[in-house]
N, C-alpha and C positions, 0 to 999 in steps of 0.2 A: 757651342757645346755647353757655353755654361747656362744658358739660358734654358736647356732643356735640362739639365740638372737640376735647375731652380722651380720648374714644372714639376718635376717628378717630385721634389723635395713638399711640393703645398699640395700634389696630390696623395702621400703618404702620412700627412699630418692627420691626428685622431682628434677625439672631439675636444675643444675647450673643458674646462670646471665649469664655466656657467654653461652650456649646454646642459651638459651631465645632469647641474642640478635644475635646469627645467623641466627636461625629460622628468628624473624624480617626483617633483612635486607634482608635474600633470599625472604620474600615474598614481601617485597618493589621493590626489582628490577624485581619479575615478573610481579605486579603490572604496574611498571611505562612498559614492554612491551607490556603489553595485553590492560590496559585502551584504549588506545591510538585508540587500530583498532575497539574497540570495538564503542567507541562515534563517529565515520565512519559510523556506521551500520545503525544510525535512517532515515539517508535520502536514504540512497540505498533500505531502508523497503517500504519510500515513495513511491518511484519512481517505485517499483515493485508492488504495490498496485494500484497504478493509473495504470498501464498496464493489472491488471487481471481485474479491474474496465470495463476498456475499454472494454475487450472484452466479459465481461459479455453485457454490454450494446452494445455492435457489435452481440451477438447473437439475445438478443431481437429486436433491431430492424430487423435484419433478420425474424425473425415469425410474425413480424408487417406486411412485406413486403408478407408474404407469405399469411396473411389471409385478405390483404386488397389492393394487388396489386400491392403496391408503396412504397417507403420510406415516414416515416413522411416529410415536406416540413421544410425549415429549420424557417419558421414563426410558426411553429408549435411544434416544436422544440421536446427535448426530456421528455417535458408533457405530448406528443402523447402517450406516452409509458404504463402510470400510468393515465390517465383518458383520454374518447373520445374528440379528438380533436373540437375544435370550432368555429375553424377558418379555412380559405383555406377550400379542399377537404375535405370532409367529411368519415373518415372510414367506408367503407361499412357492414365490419365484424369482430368490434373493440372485442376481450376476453375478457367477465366478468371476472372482476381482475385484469387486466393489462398485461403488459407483463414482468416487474419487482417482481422478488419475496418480496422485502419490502415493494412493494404499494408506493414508493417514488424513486426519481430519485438522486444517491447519491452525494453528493459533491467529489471532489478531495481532495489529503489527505492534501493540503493547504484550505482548506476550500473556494476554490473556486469553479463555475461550470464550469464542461464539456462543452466545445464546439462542437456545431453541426452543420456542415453543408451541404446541401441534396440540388440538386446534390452537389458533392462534389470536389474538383480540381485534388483527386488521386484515384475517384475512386467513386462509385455509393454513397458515405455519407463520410465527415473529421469528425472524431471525435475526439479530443483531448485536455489534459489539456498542461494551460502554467507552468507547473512545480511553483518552488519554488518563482520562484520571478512576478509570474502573470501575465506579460509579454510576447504576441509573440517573439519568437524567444529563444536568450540565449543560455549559453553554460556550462560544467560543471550541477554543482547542481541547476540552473537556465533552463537547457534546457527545452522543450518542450517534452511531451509523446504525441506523433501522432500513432492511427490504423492504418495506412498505413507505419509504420516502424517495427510492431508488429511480 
């Protein structure tokens, strides 16, 4: 009996301190590898969000184009989208609804807007955000997201 008590006894014992602090330090050093690439990832999330943004908004206005002729004008901007325009040419045969499925024209994931311009320098509309730092141009995590790179 007592040898099965002394069984039970080593298989109820918990981990050593030095365990413990192996365990610890192995998860510290995977830590300090992985944090690293991981707080990398919020602005690549960005930057790939403002690209499918785009071309959501490069579709709609292609069905603009298709039920009303033309591109929105860029005075007319990408409001054309989400309510009958008011200015410039008039939509001949604007879609109750919009052409946006939120009913709103969305910002970029810097909380600025899309730029629009119709015609456009590469091509029938530019549509693009100035990345992080709101600024034409830029490089790195500052560049530019342009349709026309898409």
């Amino acid at each position: 009996m007592k040898a099965k008590q002394m069984r039970h006894a080593a298989d109820m014992r918990g981990f050593t301190l030095i365990e413990l602090m192996v365990v610890i330090v192995i998860l510290g050093i995977l830590a300090g590898m992985i944090v690293p690439r991981i707080m990398d990832r919020p602005e690549e999330a960005r930057r790939t969000k403002a690209g499918v943004d785009i071309g959501a908004i490069a579709q709609a206005l292609k069905l603009y184009k298709l039920d009303n002729g033309k591109y929105p004008s860029t005075e007319q901007g990408l409001m054309a989208l989400v309510e009958p325009p008011s200015v410039g040419s008039l939509a001949k045969k604007w879609r109750d609804g919009g052409y946006l499925d939120k009913k709103s024209v969305p910002k970029d994931p810097w909380d600025n807007d899309y730029i629009y311009i119709s015609p456009g320098l590469h091509g029938d509309f530019d549509l693009m955000s100035y990345g992080s730092d709101g600024e034409p141009g830029g490089e790195g995590e500052g560049a530019d997201v342009n349709s026309w790179e898409l």
